[in-house]
PDB file as gemmi writes it, atoms N, CA and C in Angstrom:
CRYST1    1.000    1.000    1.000  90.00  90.00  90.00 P 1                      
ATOM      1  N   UNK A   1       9.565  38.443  19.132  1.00  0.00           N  
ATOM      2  CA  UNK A   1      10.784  38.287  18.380  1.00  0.00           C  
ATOM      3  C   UNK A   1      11.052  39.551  17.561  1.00  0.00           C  
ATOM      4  N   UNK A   2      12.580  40.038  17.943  1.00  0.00           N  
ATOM      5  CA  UNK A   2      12.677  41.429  17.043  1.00  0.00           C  
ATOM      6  C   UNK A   2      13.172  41.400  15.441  1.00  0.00           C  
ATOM      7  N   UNK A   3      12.534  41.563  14.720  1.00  0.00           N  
ATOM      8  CA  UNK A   3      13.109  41.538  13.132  1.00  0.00           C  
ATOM      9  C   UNK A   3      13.066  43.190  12.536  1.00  0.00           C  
ATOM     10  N   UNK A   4      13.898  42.854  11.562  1.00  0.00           N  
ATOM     11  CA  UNK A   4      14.069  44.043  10.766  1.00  0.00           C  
ATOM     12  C   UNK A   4      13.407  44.057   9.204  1.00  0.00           C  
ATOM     13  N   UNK A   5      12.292  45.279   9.312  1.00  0.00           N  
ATOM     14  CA  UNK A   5      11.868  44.754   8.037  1.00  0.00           C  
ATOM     15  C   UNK A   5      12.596  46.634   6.940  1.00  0.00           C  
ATOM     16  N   UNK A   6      12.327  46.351   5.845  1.00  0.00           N  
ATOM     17  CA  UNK A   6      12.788  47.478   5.453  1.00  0.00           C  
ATOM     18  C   UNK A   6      11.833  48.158   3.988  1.00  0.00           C  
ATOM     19  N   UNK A   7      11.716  49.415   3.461  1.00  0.00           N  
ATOM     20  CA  UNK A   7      10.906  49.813   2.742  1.00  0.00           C  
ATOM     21  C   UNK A   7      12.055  51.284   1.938  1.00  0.00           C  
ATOM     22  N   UNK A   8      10.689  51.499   0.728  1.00  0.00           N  
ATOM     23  CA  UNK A   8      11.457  52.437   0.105  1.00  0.00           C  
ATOM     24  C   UNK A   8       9.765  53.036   0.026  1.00  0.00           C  
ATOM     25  N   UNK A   9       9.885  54.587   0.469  1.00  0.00           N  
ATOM     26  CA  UNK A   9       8.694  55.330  -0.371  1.00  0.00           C  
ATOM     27  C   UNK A   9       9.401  56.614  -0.605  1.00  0.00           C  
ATOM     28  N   UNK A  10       8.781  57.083  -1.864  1.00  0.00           N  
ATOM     29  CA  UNK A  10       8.713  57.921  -2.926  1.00  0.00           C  
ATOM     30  C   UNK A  10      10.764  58.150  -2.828  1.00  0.00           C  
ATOM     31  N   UNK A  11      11.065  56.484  -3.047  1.00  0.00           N  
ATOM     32  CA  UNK A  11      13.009  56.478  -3.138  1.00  0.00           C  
ATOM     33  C   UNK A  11      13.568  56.783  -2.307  1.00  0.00           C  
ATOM     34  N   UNK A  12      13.020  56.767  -1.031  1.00  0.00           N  
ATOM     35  CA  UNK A  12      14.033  56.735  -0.271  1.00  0.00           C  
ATOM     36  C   UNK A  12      13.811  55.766   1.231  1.00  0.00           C  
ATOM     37  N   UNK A  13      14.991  55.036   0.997  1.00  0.00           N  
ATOM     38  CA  UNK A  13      14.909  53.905   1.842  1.00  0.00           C  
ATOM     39  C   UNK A  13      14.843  53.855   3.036  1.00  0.00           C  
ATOM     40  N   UNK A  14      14.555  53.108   4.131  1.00  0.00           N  
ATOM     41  CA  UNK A  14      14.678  53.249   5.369  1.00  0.00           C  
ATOM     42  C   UNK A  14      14.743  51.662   6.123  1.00  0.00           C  
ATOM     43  N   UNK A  15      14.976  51.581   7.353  1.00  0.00           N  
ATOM     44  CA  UNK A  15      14.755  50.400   8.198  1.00  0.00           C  
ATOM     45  C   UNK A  15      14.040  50.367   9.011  1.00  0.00           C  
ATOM     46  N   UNK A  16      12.991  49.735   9.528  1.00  0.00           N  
ATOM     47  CA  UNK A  16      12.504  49.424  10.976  1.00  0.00           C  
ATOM     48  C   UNK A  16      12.664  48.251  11.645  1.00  0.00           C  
ATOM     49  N   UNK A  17      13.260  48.786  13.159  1.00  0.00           N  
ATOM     50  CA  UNK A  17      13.510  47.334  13.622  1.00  0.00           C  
ATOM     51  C   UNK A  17      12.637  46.993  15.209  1.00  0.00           C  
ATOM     52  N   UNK A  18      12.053  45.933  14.983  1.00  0.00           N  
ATOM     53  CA  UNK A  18      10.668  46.287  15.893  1.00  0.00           C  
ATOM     54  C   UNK A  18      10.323  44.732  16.589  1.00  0.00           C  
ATOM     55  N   UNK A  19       9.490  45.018  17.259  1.00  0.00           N  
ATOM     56  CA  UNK A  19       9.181  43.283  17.998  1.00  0.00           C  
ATOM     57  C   UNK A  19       7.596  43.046  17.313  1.00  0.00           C  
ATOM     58  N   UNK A  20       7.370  41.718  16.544  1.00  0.00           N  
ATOM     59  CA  UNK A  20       6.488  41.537  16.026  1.00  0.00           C  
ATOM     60  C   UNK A  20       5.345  42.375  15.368  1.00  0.00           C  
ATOM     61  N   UNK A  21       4.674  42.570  16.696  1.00  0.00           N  
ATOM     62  CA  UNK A  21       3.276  43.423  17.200  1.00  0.00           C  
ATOM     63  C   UNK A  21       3.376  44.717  16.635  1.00  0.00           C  
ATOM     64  N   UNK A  22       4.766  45.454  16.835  1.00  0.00           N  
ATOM     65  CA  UNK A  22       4.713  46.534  16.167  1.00  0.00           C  
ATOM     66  C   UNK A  22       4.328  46.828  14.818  1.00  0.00           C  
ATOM     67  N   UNK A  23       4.861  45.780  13.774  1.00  0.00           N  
ATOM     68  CA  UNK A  23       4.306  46.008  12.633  1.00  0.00           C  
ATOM     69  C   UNK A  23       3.221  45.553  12.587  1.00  0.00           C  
ATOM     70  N   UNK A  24       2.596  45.027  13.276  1.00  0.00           N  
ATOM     71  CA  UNK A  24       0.710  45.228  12.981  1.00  0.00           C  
ATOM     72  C   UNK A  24       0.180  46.174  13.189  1.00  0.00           C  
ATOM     73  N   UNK A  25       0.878  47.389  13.305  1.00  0.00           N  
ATOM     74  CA  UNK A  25       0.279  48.565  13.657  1.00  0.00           C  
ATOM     75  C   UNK A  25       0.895  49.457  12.487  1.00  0.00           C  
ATOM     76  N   UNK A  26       1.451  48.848  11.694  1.00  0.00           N  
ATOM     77  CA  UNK A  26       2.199  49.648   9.983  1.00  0.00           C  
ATOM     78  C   UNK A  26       1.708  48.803   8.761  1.00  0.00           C  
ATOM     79  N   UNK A  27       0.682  48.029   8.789  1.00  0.00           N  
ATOM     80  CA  UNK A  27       0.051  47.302   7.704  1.00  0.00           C  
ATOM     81  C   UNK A  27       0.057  48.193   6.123  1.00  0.00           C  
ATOM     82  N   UNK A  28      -0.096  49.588   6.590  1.00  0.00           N  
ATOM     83  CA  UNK A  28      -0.515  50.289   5.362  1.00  0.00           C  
ATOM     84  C   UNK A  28       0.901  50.650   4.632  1.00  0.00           C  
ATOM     85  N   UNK A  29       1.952  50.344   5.561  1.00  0.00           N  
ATOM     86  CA  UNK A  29       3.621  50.689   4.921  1.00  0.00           C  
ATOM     87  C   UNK A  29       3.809  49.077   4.438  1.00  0.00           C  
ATOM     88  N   UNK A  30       3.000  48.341   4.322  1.00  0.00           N  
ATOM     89  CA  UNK A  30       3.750  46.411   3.014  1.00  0.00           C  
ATOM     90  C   UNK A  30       3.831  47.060   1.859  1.00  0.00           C  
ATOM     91  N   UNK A  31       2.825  48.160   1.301  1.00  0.00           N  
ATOM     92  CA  UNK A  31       3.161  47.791  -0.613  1.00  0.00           C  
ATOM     93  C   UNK A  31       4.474  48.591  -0.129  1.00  0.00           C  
ATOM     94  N   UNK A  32       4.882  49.507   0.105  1.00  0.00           N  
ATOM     95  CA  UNK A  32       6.734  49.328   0.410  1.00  0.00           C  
ATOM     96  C   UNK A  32       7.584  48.232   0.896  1.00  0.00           C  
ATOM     97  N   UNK A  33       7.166  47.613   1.051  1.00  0.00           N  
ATOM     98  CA  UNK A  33       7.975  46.848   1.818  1.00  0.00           C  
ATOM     99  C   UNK A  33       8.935  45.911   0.939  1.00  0.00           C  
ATOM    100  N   UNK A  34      10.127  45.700   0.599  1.00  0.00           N  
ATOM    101  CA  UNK A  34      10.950  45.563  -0.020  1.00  0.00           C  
ATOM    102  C   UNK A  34      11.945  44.203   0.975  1.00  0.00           C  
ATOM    103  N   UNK A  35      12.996  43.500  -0.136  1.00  0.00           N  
ATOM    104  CA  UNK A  35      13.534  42.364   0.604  1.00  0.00           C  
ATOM    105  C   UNK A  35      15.083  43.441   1.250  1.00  0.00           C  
ATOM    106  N   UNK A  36      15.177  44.163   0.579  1.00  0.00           N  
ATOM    107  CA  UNK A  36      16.267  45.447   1.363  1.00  0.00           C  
ATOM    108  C   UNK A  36      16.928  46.492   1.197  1.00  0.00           C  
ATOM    109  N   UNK A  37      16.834  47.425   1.543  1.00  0.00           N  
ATOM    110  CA  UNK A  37      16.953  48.806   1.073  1.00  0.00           C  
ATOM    111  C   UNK A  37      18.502  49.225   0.547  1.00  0.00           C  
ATOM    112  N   UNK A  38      19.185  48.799  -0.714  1.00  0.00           N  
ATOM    113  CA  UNK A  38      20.428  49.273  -0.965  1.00  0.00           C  
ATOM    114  C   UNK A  38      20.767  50.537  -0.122  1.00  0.00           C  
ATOM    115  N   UNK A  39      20.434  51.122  -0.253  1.00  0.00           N  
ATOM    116  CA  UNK A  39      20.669  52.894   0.550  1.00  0.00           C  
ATOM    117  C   UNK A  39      19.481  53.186   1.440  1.00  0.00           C  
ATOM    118  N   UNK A  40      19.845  53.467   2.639  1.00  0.00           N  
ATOM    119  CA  UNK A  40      19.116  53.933   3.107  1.00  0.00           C  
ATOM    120  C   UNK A  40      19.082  55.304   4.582  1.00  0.00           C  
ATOM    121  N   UNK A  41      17.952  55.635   3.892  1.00  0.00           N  
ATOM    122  CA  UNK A  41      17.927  57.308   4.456  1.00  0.00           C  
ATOM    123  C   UNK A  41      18.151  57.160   5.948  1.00  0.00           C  
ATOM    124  N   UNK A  42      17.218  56.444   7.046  1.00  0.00           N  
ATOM    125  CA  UNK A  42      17.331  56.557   8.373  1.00  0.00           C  
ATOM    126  C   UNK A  42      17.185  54.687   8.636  1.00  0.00           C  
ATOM    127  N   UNK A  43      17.541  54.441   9.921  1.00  0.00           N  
ATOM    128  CA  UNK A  43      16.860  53.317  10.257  1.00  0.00           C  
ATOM    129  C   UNK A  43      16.535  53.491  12.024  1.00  0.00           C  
ATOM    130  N   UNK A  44      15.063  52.481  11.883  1.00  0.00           N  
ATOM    131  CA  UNK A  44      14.350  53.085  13.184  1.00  0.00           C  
ATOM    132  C   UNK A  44      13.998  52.228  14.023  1.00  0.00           C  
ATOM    133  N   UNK A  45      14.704  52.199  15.158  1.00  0.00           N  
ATOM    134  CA  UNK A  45      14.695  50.818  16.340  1.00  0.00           C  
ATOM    135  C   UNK A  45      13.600  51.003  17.265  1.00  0.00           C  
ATOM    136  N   UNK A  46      12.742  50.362  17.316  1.00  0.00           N  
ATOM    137  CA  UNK A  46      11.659  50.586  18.167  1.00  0.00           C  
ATOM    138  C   UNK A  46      11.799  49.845  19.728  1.00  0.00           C  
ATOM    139  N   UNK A  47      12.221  50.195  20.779  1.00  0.00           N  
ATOM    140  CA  UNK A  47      11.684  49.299  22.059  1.00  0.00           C  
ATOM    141  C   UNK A  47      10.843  49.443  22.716  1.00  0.00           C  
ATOM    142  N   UNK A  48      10.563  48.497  23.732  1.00  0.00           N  
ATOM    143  CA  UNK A  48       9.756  48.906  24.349  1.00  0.00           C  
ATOM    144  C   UNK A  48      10.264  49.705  25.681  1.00  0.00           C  
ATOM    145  N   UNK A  49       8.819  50.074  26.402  1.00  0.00           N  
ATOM    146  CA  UNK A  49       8.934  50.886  27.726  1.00  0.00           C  
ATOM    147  C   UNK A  49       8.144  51.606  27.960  1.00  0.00           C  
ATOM    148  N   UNK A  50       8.211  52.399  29.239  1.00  0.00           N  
ATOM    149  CA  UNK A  50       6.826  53.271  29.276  1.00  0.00           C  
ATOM    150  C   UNK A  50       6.466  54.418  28.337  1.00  0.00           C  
ATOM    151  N   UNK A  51       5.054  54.312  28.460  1.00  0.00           N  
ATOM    152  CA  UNK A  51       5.173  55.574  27.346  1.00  0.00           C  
ATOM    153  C   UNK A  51       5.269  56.986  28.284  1.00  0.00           C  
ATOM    154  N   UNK A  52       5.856  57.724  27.416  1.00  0.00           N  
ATOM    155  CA  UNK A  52       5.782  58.825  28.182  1.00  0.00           C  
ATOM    156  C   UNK A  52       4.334  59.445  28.829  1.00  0.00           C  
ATOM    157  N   UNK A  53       4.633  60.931  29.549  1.00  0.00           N  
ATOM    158  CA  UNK A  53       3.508  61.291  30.229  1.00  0.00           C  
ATOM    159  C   UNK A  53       2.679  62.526  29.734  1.00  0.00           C  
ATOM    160  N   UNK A  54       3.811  62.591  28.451  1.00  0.00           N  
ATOM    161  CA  UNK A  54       3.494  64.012  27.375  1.00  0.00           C  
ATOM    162  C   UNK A  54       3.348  63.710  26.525  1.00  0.00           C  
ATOM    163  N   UNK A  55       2.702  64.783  25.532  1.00  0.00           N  
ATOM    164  CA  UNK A  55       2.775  64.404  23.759  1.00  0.00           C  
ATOM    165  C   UNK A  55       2.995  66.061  23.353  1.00  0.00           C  
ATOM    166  N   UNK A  56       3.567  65.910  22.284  1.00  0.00           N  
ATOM    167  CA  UNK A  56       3.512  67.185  21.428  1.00  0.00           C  
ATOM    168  C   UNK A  56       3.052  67.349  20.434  1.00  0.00           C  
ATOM    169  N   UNK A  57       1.947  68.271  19.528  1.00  0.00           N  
ATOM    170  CA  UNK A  57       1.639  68.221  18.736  1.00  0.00           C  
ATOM    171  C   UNK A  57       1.563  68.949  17.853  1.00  0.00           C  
ATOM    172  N   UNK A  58       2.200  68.958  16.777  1.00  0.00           N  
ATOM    173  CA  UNK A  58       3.004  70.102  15.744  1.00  0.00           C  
ATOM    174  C   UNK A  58       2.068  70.322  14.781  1.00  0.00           C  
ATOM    175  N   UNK A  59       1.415  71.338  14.437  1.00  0.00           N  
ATOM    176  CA  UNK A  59       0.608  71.385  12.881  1.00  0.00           C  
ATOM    177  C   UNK A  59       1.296  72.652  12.177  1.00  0.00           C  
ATOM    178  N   UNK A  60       0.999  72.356  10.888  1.00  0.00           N  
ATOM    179  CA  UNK A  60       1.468  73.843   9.848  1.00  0.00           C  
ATOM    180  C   UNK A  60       0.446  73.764   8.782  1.00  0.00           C  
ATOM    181  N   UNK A  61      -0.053  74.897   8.864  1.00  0.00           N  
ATOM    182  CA  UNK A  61      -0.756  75.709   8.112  1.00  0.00           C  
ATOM    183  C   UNK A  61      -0.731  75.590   6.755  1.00  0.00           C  
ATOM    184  N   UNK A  62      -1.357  75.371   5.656  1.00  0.00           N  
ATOM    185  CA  UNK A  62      -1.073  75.295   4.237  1.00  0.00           C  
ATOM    186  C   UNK A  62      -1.059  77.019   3.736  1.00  0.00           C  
ATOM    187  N   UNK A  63       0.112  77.137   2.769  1.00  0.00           N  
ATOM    188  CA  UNK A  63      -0.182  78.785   2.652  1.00  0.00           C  
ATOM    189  C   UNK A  63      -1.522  79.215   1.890  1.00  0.00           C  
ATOM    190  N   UNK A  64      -2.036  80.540   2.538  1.00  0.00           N  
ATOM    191  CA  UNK A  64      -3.283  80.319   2.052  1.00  0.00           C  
ATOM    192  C   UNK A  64      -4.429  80.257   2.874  1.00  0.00           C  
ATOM    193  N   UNK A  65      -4.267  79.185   3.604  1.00  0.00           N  
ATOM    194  CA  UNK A  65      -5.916  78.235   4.376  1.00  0.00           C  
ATOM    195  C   UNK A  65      -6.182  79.700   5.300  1.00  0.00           C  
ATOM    196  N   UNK A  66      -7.495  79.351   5.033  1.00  0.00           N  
ATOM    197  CA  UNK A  66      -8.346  80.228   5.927  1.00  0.00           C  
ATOM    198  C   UNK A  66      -9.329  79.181   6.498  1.00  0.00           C  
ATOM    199  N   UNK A  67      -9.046  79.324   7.947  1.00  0.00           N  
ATOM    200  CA  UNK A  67     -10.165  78.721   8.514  1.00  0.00           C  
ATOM    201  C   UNK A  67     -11.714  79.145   8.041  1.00  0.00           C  
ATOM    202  N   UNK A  68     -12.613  78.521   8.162  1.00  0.00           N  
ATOM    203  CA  UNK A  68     -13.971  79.172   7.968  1.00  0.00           C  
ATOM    204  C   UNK A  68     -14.692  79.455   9.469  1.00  0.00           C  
TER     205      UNK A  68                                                      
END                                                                             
């Protein structure tokens, strides 16, 4: 069953709209979790389907870091 739950962190609101299961995999986003976001920044529809056959993976550097 698809529901919409919604959250605010550090003020700014958002939506997710997902089938059950999905939010058992966002447990650590409840203390946001709010009854509904007056304003909100994005909202994010999750379906299903295959997953893709790629991933990308973006990192950035802190200014500064030196590897050891």
């Amino acid at each position: 069953m698809r529901e919409a739950r919604y959250y605010i962190v550090a003020g700014h609101g958002f939506c997710v709209e997902a089938e059950a299961e999905c939010f058992q995999l966002m447990e650590n986003y409840e203390v946001f979790r709010v009854a509904s976001a007056p304003e909100q920044l994005f909202s994010l529809t999750i379906g299903q389907g295959e997953r893709p056959e790629y991933s990308e993976e973006f990192r950035q550097r802190a200014v500064g870091y030196r590897p050891s």
